[in-house]
N, C-alpha and C positions, 0 to 999 in steps of 0.2 A: 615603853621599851625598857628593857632591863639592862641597855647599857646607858641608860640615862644617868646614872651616878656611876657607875664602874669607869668610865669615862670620861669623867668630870676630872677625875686627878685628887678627889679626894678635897678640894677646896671649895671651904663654903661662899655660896653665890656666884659660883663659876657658871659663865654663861652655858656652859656645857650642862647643866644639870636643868634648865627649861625643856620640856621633854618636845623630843627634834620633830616628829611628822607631825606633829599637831600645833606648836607654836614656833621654832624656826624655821625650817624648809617653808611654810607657806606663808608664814607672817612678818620673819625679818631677815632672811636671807635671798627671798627675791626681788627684796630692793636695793640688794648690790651689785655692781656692774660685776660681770660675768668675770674682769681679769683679775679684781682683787677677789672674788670667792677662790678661783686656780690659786692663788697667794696664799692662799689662808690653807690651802694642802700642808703645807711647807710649817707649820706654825706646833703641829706634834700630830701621832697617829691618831688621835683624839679628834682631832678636825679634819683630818685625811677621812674618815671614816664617815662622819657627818656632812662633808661635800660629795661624797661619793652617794651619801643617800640624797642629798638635793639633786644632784646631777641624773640620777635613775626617775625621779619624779617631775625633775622639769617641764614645765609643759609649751616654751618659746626658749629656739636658739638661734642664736644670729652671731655670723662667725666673724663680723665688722667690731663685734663688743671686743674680739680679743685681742686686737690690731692688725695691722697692714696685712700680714700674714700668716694662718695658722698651721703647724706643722701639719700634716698628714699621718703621725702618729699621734698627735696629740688628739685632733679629731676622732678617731677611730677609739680612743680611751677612753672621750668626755661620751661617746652615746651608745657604745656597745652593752647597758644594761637598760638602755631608756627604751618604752614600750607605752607612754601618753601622751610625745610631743604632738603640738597643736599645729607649730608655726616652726618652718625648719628655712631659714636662708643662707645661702651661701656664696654670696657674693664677693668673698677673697679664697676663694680654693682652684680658681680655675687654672694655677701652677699645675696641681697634682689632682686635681679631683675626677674619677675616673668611675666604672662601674662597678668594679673593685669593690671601692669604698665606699659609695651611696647605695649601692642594695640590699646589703647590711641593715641598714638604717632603716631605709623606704619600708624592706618587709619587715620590719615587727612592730610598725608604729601605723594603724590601721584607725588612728585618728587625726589624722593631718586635715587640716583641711586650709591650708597655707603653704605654696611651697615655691623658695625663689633661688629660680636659677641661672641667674642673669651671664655669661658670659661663659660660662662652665663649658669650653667647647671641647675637649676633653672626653665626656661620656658618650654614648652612645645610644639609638633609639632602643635601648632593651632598657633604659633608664627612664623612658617615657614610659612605655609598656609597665613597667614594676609599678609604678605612679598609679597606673589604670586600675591596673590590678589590686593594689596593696589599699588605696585611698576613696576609698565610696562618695566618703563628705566632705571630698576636697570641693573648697568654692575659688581660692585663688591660684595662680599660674605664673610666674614669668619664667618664659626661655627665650626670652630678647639674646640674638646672636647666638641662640646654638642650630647650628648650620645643620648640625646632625637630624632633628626634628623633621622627619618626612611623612608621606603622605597616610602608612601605615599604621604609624603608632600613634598620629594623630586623630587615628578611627579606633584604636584602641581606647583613646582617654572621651573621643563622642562616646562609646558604647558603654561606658562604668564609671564616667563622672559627669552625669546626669545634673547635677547639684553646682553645678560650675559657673560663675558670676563674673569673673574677670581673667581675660587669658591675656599674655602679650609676647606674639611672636614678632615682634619686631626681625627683620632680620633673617627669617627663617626660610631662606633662599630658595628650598628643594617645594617649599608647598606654592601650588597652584588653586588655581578657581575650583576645583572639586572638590580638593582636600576643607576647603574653607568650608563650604554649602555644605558638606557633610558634619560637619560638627556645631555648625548652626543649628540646623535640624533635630539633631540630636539635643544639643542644648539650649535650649529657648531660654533659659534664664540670665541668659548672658545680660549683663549691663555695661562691661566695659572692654573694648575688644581692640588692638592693636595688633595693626598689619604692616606697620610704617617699612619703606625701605624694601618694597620685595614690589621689583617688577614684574614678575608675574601674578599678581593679582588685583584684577579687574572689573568692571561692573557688573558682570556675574555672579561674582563672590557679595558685591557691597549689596545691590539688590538683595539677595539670598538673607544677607544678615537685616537688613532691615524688614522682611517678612515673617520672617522665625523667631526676632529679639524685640517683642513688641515694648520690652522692659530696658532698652539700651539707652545709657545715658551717655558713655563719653566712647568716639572712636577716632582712632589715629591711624590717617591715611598717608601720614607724609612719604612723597616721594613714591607712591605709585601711580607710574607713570602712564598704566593702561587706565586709572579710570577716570569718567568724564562724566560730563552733565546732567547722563539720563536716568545713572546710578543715583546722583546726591539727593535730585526730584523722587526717585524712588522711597528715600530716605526719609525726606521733608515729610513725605506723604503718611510712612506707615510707623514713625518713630515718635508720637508727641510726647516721649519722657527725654528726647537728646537734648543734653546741655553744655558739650563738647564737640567739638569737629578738627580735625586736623587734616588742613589739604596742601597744606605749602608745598611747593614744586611737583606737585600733580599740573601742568599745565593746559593741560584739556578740558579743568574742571574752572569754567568762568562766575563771574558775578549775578548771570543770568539764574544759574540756578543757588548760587551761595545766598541771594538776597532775600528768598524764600525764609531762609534757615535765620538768617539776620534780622529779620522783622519779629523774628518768635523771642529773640531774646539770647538766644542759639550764640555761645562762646566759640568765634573763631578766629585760626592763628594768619588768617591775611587780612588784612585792610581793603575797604571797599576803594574803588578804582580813582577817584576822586584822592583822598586820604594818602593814597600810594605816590598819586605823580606832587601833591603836595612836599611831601619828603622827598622825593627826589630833586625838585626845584629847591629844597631849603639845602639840599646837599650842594647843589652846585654853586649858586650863588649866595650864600650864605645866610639866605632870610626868608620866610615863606611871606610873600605878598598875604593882605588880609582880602579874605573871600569869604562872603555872609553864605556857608554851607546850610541854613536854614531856606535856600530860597528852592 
C-alpha cells in the first residue's frame, strides 16, 4: 500500500509503517476487542484510516464487544463499507434495530453464514426475506423472540438456505405445524432446531422434523404444550444422532416415551419420575430417605 509510510508520520518503527492488509488488519488487530480498535480512531487520522480498513475487511461482528449499548449511528458507520462479514450478531440493537438499518447490511454481504438475531423485535419479516435472499451459505439462525417471523418468510429462508444446520425460533408465536414441516423438508441438514415456547406447535411439526433431519442432534421443545408422546417415539425412532432433548412443561409428553431416549444416552432437562418425587420429598422434609435406585 502506498500509504504505508506517508502515514506512519514520518517516524522510524512506527507501528503504522507494517504494511496494513497484509500484517495488521489480519494478524494483530483482530485480536483486539472491537471497543478499544473504535479508541484507537481517536489516536490521529493515521489510525482513523487503518480502522476503517479493518472494519471494511472484517469478517465476525458482535455488537455485545461494544457494550450494553450501541448507538444506531454508530452501527450504520462500523459496516456500511463491509462486503465479507461471516458472522453478524446483534443482540444489544433491539432499542433501535429496524429494517432500515439491517438491509443495508444483509444485501451486500452475501457471505454470511451466521446471523443472530435474538430479541430484535423491532424488524420485520422483509428482514427474514432479505436473509433468504442475500445469504445462500447461511448455516446458523437465531430469531428467538421475534414475533414478527411468520409463516411466509419462513418458506422463503426453506426455499434459498438449503445449507441451514441450526435455527431457533424460540418464541416465534405466529408459526404453526406447517410453517415447521415445510422448512424441514426443505432442510434436511438441520442438526439443531429450537421451537421452545410456541403453543402452536405440535406433533405434526416434531414427527415432520425427525423424518426429514435424520442429522439432528439437539431440540428444544420447552413448553409446547401440544406435543405428546407419539411425537418423542417418533423421534426416538428416526433421529439415532439426538443428543439433546428439551421437554420441560410439555406435559403430555410422559416417561413412557422419554425412557426410550434415556437408555440411548439421550441428554434430557427432566428427571425420571423416581428422581423427581425424590426431590420433592428432600424439599419438604428436609432429607431424602436412602433408597437402593439400583434395584
Amino acid at each position: 500500500r502506498s500509504s504505508e509510510g506517508d502515514l506512519s508520520g514520518g517516524s522510524p518503527g512506527c507501528l503504522l509503517d507494517l504494511p496494513w492488509e497484509d500484517i495488521l488488519v489480519p494478524h494483530i488487530l483482530c485480536h483486539l476487542p472491537l471497543q478499544q480498535l473504535l479508541s484507537l480512531q481517536r489516536v490521529s487520522k493515521s489510525f482513523q484510516s487503518l480502522i476503517q480498513l479493518y472494519l471494511a475487511n472484517m469478517r465476525c461482528f458482535d455488537s455485545s464487544q461494544i457494550g450494553p449499548a450501541i448507538p444506531r449511528a454508530a452501527f450504520v458507520n462500523l459496516l456500511k463499507d463491509n462486503e465479507v462479514l461471516q458472522q453478524l450478531a446483534l443482540q444489544n440493537c433491539s432499542d433501535w434495530l429496524t429494517d432500515r438499518e439491517l438491509l443495508p447490511v444483509i444485501g451486500q454481504n452475501h457471505h454470511l453464514h451466521q446471523i443472530q438475531l435474538k430479541g430484535c423485535a423491532q424488524l420485520s419479516r422483509h428482514a427474514l426475506v432479505a436473509i433468504s435472499l442475500s445469504c445462500p451459505n447461511l448455516r446458523r439462525l437465531s430469531l428467538a423472540h421475534c414475533e414478527w417471523v411468520d409463516s411466509l418468510s419462513l418458506r422463503s429462508l426453506a426455499d434459498h438456505c438449503k445449507a441451514l444446520e441450526a435455527v431457533d425460533l424460540t418464541a416465534c408465536r405466529q408459526l404453526k405445524d406447517e410453517a415447521i414441516c415445510y422448512l424441514v423438508q426443505k432442510c434436511s441438514r438441520l442438526k439443531s432446531v429450537s421451537l421452545a415456547v410456541n403453543a402452536n406447535v405440535g406433533d405434526v411439526a416434531v414427527e415432520e422434523i425427525a423424518k426429514c433431519c435424520p442429522e439432528l442432534e439437539h431440540l428444544d421443545l420447552t413448553g409446547c404444550l401440544r406435543v405428546k408422546n407419539d411425537s418423542i417415539r417418533v423421534l426416538a425412532e428416526y433421529c439415532p444422532k439426538l443428543r439433546s432433548l428439551k421437554v420441560k412443561h410439555c406435559h403430555n409428553v410422559a416417561e413412557s416415551s422419554l425412557s426410550i431416549l434415556r437408555s440411548r444416552g439421550v441428554e434430557l432437562d427432566v428427571e425420571p419420575p423416581l428422581q423427581r418425587a425424590l426431590v420433592l420429598l428432600q424439599d419438604v422434609v428436609g432429607f431424602a430417605p436412602f433408597i437402593n435406585l439400583q434395584i
